[in-house]
N, C-alpha and C positions, 0 to 999 in steps of 0.2 A: 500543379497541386502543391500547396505547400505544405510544411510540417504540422500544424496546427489547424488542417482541415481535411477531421476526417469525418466529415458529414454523409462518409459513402455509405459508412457503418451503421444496421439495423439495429434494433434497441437492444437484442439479445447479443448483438457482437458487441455495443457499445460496454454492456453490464462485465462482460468477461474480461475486456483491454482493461475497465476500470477496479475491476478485484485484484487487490494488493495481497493478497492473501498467502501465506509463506508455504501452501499444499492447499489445491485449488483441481476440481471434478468437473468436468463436462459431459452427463451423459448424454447423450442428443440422436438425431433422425441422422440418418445419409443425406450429403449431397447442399448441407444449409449454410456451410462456407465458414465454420470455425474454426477448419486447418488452414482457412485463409486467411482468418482475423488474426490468429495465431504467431502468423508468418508477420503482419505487421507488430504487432504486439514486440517480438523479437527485436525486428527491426530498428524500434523505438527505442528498447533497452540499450542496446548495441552502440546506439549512433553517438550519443553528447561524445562532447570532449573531455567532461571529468564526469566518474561515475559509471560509467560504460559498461554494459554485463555481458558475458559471454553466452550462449544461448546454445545446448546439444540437444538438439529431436534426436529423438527417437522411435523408428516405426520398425514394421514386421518384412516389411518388402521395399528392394531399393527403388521400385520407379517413384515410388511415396518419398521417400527421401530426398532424391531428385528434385520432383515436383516443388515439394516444401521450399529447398535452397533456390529453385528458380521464382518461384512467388516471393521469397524474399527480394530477390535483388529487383524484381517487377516493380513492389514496393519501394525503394532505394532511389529506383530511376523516377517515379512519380514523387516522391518526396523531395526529391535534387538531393539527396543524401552520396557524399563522396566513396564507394567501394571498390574496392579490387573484382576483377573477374572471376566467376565461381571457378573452384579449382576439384579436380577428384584425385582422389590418392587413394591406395590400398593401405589395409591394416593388415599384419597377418595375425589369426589366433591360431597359433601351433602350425601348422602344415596349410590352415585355409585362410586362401586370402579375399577380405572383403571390402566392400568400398566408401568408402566416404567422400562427401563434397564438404568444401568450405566454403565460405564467404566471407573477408576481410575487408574490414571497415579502417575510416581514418584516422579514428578515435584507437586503435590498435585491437580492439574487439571483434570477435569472429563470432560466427551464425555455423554450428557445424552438424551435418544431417550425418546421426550415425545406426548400423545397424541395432536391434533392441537386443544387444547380449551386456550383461553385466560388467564385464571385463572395458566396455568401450568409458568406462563412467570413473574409471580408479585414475587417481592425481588431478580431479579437474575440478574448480572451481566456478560457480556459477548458476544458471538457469537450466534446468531438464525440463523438456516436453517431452512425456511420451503417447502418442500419437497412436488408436487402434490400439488399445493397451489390450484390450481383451480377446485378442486374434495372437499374441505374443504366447508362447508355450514356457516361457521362465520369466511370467508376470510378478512373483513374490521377488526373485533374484534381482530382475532389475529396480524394484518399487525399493527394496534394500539398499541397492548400491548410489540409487538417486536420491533418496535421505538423507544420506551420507553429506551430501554438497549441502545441505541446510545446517550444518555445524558453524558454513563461515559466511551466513547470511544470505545463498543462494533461494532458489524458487522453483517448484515443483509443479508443474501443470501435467495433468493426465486428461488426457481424449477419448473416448469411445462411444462406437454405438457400442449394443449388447450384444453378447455372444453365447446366452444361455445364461439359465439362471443360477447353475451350479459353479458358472467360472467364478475365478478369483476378483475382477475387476466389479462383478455383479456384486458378488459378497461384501466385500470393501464400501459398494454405494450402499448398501443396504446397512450394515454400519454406520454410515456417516449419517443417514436419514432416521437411524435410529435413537441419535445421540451418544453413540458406543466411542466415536471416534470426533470428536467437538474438533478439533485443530484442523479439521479440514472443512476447505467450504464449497457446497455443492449447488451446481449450475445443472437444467434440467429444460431441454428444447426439444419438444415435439414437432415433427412436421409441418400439423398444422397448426400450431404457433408460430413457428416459422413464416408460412405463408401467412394468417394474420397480421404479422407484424411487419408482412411488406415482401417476402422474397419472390410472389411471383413478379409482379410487380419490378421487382429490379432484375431480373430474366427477360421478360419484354425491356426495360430499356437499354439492357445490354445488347440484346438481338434485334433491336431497330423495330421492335412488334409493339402494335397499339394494346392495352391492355380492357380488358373490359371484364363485369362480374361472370358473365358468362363462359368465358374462354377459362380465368380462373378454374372454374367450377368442374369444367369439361376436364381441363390437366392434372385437375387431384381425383377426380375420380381414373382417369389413364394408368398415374402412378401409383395409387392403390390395388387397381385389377392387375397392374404388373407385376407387382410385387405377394400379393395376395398370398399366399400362405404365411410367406416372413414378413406380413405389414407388423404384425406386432412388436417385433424387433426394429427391424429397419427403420421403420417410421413412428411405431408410437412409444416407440422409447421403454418396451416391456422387455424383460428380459422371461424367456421359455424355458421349458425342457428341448435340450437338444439332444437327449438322446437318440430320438428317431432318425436323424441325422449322418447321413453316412460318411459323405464328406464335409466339412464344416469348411463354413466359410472363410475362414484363415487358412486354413490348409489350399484352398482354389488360390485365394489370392498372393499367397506365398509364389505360386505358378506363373501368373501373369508377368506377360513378358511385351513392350510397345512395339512387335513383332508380328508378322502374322495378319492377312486380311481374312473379313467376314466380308461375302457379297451373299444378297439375298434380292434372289429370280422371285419373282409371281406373277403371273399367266393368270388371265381371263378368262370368263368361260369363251368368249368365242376366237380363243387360239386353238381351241379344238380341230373346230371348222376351218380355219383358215389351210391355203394350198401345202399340198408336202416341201414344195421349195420354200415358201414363206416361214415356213417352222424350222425349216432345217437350216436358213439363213441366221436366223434369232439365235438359234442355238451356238450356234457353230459363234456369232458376232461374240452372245457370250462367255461362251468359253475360252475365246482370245481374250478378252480381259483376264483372266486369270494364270495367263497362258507366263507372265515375269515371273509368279511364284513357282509353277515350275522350274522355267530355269534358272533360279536363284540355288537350288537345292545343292547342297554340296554331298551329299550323302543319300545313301536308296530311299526311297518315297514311300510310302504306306497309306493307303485307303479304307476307309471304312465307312458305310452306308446304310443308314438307317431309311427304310423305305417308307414310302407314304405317295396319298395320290391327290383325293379332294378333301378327305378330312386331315388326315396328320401329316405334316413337313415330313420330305425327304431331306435328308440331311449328309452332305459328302463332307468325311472329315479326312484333309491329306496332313502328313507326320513327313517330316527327316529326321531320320537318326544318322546322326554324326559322333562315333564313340558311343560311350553313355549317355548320349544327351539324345532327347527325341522334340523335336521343335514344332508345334501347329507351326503349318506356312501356313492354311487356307482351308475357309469353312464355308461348303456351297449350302443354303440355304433356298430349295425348292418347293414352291407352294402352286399346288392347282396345274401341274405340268403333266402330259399325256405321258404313256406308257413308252409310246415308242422314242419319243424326246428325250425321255430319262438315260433311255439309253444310250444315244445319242450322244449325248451329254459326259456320259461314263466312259465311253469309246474314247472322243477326244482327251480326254483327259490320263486316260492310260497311254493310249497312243504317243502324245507325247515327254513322258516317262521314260517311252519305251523307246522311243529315240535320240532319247539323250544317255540313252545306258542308266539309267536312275529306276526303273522302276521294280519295287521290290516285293510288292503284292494286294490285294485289294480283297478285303471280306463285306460280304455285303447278307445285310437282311434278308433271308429266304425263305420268311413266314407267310400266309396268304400272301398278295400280290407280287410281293418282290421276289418270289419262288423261279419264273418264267426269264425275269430281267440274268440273276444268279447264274441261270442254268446256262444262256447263253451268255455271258459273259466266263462263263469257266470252260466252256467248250473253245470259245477262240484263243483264251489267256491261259493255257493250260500250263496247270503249276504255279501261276501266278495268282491264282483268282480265287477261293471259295466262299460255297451258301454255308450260311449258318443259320441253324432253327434251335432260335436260344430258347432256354427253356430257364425254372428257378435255378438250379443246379450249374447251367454255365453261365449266369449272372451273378454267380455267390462266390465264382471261377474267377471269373474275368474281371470284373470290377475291384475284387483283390488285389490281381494284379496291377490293373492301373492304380489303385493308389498306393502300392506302394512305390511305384513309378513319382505319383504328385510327392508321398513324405518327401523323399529325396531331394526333390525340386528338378528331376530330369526329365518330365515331360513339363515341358509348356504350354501355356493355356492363353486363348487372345483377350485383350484386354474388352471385353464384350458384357455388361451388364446381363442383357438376354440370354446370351452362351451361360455361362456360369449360373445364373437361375435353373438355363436346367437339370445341370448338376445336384442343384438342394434342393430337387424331389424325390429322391434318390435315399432308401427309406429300408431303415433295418426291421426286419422282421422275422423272429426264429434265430435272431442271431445272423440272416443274411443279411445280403442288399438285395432289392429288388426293384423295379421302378410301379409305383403304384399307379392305378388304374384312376389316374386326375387330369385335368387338363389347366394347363397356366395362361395368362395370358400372352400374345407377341405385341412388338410395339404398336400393336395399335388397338393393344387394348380386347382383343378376342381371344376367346379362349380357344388357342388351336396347337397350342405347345404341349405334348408330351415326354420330358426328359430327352427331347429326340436330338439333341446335341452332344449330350450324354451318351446316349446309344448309340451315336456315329465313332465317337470316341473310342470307346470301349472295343469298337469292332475293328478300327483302326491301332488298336493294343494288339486284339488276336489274329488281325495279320502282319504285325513285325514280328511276334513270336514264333509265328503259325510258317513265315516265308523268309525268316533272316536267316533260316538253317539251310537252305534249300539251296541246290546250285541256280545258276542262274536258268531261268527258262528260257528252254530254245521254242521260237516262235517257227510257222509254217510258214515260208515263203509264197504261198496261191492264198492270194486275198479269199477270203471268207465272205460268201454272196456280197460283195461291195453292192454298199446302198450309195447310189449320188450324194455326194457330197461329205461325204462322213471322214474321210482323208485326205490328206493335205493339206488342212484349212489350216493349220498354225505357219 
């Protein structure tokens, strides 16, 4: 590809590369590729041999950051543009140290992805993008500190979807579109303008899929029901009340860490029927897949299980806490699986925890059905195990506490679209949190999600608190009615 063809660019990327503009607004849909247009944009500036501008992103969380400087040099090697290999380094602000990547050109110009604190923007000369602006908690301090570079002729790009309509970034476009703030020029990409002007379209030809009106049609209705309560943010570029909101979605994604598997079981109805060895091979097969993030774990393990059978997801959330730090390894995702499988399923999975000296305790949903699963699971895991029958009051409890676990950034969260949706159903009311009586859609578009990753979560909160005090539990040496096959299998 050479430097002077970029025909890959959709009309709305082309409009952005081409705005010269010296403070320059992008509100836009998730996911339509203008922190990737962006990244060439940079690129572009960076590269001549005279003139060359230096280019600092800025975002709220480092795998974005990351991403950005790697899309850049993607671009670079597509353009045969000559760069140095991305480099990462630490900055320290005061006692905390954070990280930056570069990317050095031959023109002597760098592309540098840095954290969104003010402080990263003092002595520098050049281009600011800041990226997700409205997910940033010191949005006025950095918007400050990156003015600052348009004294010596620099360039101000800001990125975001919306984050509610009371944020800073909201307020600012609502200015600009008012005429309050003329020296700025605002760009405004909806979803389905997006797709209009071509993006499913170049999704099938990146994934080697034919595209046709119909398949179209079927995929924007999938990512609407997906998305469904936050479409109007996410996708049609509205900005809301978020109050109702308990977690906000910068705060989740501050979390995300490229860490951590999500696997998701669903069973047929006629795995029901099928023999007890057949089920109990499936099970057990599965649970060996998940069997590395056990032992990856360097620190005690914590479970937490939101129950469900044919309507709502069971949901196994495992933690390591290592220090202060509590890391998702792994999110079981079960749909339509019998009662006694579930259990099945649980056993393995403590089991071996419990043979690696890692396992530190498991709280599980013990409201209708999952009452029976709970009882015996704390009868054989004694000390290690309890039912909980949450009510508002230890929802108002617990959910507290996990977020102030997310402020921090010490629990981690996988990098999971679906995961994290269920979190932003998760809905203040009286001043608590509580999870409301809705149902979201799962990837494929049904509505069978309720918060229930969430509620794995949370449960997986109040057994590290509930079992990190506790000495270690001594197990009974006389197996406990052994069912075939239920041990050994790892």
């Amino acid at each position: 590809m050479k430097r002077d063809n970029v025909s890959v660019l959709l009309p709305y990327q082309k409009r952005w590369i081409e705005d010269e503009s010296a403070q320059k607004i992008s509100e836009k849909s998730r996911r339509i590729g203008i922190s990737y247009t962006e990244a060439l944009n940079s690129v572009l500036k960076a590269a001549p041999q005279t003139g060359a501008i230096n280019t600092y992103y800025l975002s709220y969380n480092k795998d974005m950051t990351r991403q950005f400087i790697s899309d850049c040099a993607d671009w670079a090697r597509r353009l045969e543009i000559a760069c140095a290999d991305i480099c990462a380094e630490e900055i320290l602000d005061g006692d905390r140290a954070v990280m930056a990547f570069r990317l050095r050109f031959a023109s002597g110009a760098e592309i540098a992805a840095l954290p969104s604190e003010p402080y990263v923007l003092r002595s520098k000369k050049g281009r600011v993008v800041f990226d997700e602006a409205a997910f940033c908690t010191k949005f006025d301090e950095v918007l400050k500190a990156a003015q600052a570079l348009l004294i010596w002729g620099g360039q101000l790009s800001i990125i975001s979807t919306h984050n509610g309509e009371d944020n800073p970034f909201a307020l600012l476009v609502q200015d600009v579109r008012q005429g309050r703030r003329p020296e700025w020029s605002l760009h405004r990409t909806t979803f389905r303008e997006a797709v209009d002007a071509g993006l499913y379209r170049r999704i099938c030809l990146v994934n080697g899929e034919r595209w046709s009106q119909k398949a179209q049609d079927v995929w924007i209705d999938k990512i609407y029901t997906i998305y469904k309560d936050n479409a109007l943010e996410e996708l049609d570029v509205i900005p809301v009340s978020g109050n109702a909101k308990y977690f906000g979605r910068g705060l989740l994604r501050s979390c995300v860490r490229d860490t951590g598997g999500v696997f998701r079981w669903e069973f047929d109805n006629d795995f029901l029927h099928q023999s007890a060895q057949a089920k109990e091979r499936r099970i057990a097969s599965l649970a060996r897949s998940c069997e590395p993030y056990i032992a990856w774990a360097k620190g005690k393990l914590y479970f937490g299980m939101d129950f469900g059978r044919s309507g709502d997801l069971s949901v196994i959330w495992t933690a390591c806490q290592t220090g202060v730090t509590v890391q998702t390894l792994l999110v079981i995702e079960i749909q339509n699986c019998p009662f006694r499988e579930q259990e099945q399923a649980v056993r393995l999975l403590l089991e071996s925890a419990q043979r690696r000296g890692v396992l530190g305790g498991i709280a599980i949903d013990a409201r209708g059905n999952g009452q029976a699963l709970a009882e015996n699971i704390s009868v054989d895991f004694p000390g290690a195990a309890a039912g909980v029958m949450e009510t508002a009051a230890w929802y108002a409890e617990w959910f507290a506490k996990l977020k102030a676990f997310f402020e921090t950034e010490d629990f981690t969260l996988p990098d999971d679209e679906t995961v994290l949706a269920d979190f932003g159903i998760v809905t203040v009311k009286n001043g608590n949190p509580y999870i409301p009586d809705v149902r979201t859609a799962d990837r494929t578009g049904r509505g069978r999600r309720h918060g229930d990753a969430a509620a794995a979560a949370v449960l997986a909160c109040y057994a590290l608190h509930e079992c990190a005090a506790s000495p270690p539990p001594v197990f009974s040496a006389a197996p406990v009615k052994k069912r075939r096959g239920f041990f050994g299998l790892f």
